[in-house]
N, C-alpha and C positions, 0 to 999 in steps of 0.2 A: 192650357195651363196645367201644371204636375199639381199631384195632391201635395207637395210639398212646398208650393208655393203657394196655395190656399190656404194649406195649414197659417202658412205666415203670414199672409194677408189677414186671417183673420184675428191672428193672435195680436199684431200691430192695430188693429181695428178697436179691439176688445181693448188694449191698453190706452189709446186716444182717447176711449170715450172714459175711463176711468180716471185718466190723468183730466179732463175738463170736468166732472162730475166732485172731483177734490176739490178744482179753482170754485165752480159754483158754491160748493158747502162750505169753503173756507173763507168768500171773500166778504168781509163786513158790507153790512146794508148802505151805511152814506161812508165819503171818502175821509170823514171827518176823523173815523174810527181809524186804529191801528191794525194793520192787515195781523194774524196770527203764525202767520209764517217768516220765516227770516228771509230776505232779498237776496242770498246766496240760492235758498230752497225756491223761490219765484225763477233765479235765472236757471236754476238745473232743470225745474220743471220745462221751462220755455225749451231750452236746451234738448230735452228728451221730445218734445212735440215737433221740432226741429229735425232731427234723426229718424222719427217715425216719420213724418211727411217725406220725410227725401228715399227713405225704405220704399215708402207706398208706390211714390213717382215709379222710382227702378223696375219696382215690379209691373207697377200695371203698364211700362217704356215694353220690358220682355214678354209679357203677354199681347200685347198689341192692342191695349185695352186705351182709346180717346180720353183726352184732358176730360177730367172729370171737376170742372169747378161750378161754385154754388151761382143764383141767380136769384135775382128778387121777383117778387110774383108779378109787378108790375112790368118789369123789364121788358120791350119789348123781342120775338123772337129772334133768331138767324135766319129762317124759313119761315113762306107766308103757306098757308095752305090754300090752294086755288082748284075750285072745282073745273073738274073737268071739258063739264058743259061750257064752258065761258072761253074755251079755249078755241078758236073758230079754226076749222078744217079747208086745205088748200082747196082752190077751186069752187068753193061755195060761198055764198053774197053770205050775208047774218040779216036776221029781220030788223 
């Protein structure tokens, strides 16, 4: 990966988490409330989280960098981890 694409990755990085850190401080406590922003400014935002996600994809497609998506702590894994020992060797019985 160029330092030119780090650069960008990070700077797209740095902008996602600024542009969610607005939605958090801007969005009223219950739904009851009038949000403070105007529904134009909610869809650009959307819009602009939109463009950085599809940025991020591209680059980490050119760097050869794996789906990087989120996962819940329960979720079970892809991979089981299996010790070695348990794994019985040709030609030998197991007790």
């Amino acid at each position: 990966m160029s330092d030119e694409s780090k650069k960008e990755r990070e700077i797209l990085m740095v902008m996602r988490k600024v542009l969610a850190q607005i939605i958090k401080d801007t969005t009223p406590p219950s739904r009851a409330m009038k949000h403070p922003l105007s529904d134009d400014t909610i869809q650009d935002i959307r819009a602009c989280l939109g463009l950085i996600s599809a940025r991020e994809r591209e680059l980490a497609d050119a760097a050869g960098i794996p789906v990087e998506k989120p996962y819940y702590a329960d979720e079970k894994p892809a991979a089981e981890v299996v010790s070695i020992d348990s794994i019985p060797r040709p030609g030998k019985e197991r007790d």
